[in-house]
C-alpha positions as CSV (number, residue, x, y, z in Angstrom):
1,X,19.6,-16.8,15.6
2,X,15.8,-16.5,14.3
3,X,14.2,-13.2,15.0
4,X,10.4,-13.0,15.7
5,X,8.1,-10.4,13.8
6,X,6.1,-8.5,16.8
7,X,4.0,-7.1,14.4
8,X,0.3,-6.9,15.0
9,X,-2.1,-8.6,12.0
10,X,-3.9,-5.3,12.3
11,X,-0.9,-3.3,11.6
12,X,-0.5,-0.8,9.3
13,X,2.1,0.0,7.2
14,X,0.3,3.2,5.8
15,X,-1.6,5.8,6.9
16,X,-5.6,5.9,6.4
17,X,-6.7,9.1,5.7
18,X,-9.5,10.6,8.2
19,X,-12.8,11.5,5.9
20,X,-15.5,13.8,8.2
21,X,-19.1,13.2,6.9
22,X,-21.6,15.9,7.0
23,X,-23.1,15.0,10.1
24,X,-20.0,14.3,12.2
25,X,-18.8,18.1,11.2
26,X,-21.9,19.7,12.3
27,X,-22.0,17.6,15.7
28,X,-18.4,19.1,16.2
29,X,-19.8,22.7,15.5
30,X,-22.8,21.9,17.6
31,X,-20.2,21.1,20.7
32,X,-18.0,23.3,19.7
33,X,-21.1,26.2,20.1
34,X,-22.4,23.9,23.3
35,X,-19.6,25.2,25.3
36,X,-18.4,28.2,23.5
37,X,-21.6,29.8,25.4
38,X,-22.0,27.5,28.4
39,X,-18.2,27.7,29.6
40,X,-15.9,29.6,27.5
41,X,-13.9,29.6,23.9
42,X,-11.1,27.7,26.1
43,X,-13.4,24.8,27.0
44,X,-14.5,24.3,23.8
45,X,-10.9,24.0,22.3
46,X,-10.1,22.1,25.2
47,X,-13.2,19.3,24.0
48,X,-12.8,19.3,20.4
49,X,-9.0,18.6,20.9
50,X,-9.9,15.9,22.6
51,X,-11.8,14.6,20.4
52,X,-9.7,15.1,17.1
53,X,-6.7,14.0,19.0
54,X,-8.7,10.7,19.5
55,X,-9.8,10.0,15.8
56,X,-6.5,11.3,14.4
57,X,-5.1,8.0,16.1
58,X,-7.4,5.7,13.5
59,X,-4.7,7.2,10.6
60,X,-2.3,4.8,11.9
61,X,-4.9,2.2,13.9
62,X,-8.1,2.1,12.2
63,X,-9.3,-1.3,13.8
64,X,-9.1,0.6,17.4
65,X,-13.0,0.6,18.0
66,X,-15.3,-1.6,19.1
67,X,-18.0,-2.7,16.4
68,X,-21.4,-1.8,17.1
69,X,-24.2,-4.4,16.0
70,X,-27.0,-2.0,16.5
71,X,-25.8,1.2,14.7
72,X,-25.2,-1.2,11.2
73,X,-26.6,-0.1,8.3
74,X,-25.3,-2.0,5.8
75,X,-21.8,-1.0,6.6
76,X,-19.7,-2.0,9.6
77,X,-19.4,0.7,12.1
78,X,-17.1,1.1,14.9
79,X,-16.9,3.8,17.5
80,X,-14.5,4.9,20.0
81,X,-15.4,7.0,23.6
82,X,-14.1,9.8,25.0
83,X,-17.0,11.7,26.7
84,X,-18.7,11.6,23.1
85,X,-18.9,8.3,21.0
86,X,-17.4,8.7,17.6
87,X,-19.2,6.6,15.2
88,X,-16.9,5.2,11.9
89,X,-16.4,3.0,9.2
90,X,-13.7,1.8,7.4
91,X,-13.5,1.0,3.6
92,X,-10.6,0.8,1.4
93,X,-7.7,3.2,2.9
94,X,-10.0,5.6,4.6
95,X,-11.5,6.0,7.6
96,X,-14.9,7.9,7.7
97,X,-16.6,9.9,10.5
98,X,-20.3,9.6,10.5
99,X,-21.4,11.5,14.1
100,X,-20.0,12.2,16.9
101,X,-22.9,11.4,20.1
102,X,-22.9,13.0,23.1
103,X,-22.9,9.9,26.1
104,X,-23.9,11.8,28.7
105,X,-27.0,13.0,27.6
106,X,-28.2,9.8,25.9
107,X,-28.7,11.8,22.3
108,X,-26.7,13.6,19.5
109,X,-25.9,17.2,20.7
């Protein structure tokens, strides 16, 4: 009897490693501080766990986002949501965070 590979094309066998670009770490700080002093220390945890949690998960899927045509430049970026859009790119076995944009208020924080 013939066994079928469920394997996705996309699949990975490794793990990419997660690369934070300047920018990306100081928009984490900034919403870390955002609600550090609006809310609590808790809150802020609570966010930036979120977040992390999120983009730890391109380690083992780093195809998960959706490509956006109008943040291009010169590379192709994807970008997950969750409350904030995380903006990426992939190249070789690495998976690089560029910013992280606050939805809600229509700007980086």
């Amino acid at each position: 009897m013939e066994t079928m590979s469920l394997t996705h094309p996309f699949a990975s066998v490794m793990a990419f490693k997660i690369h934070w670009l300047r920018q990306a770490s100081k928009d984490i700080d900034a919403i870390f501080q955002f609600y550090s002093q609006y809310a609590s220390q808790q809150v802020a945890q609570r966010r930036i766990s979120k977040i992390v949690r999120c983009i730890d998960s391109l380690e083992k899927m780093p195809y998960l986002g959706r490509i956006d045509e109008e943040f291009t430049r010169g590379l192709c970026y994807r970008y997950l949501v969750v409350t904030y859009k995380v903006y990426y790119f992939v190249e070789g076995d690495g998976v690089y965070i560029a910013s992280v944009w606050d939805c809600r208020k229509g700007r980086y924080i």
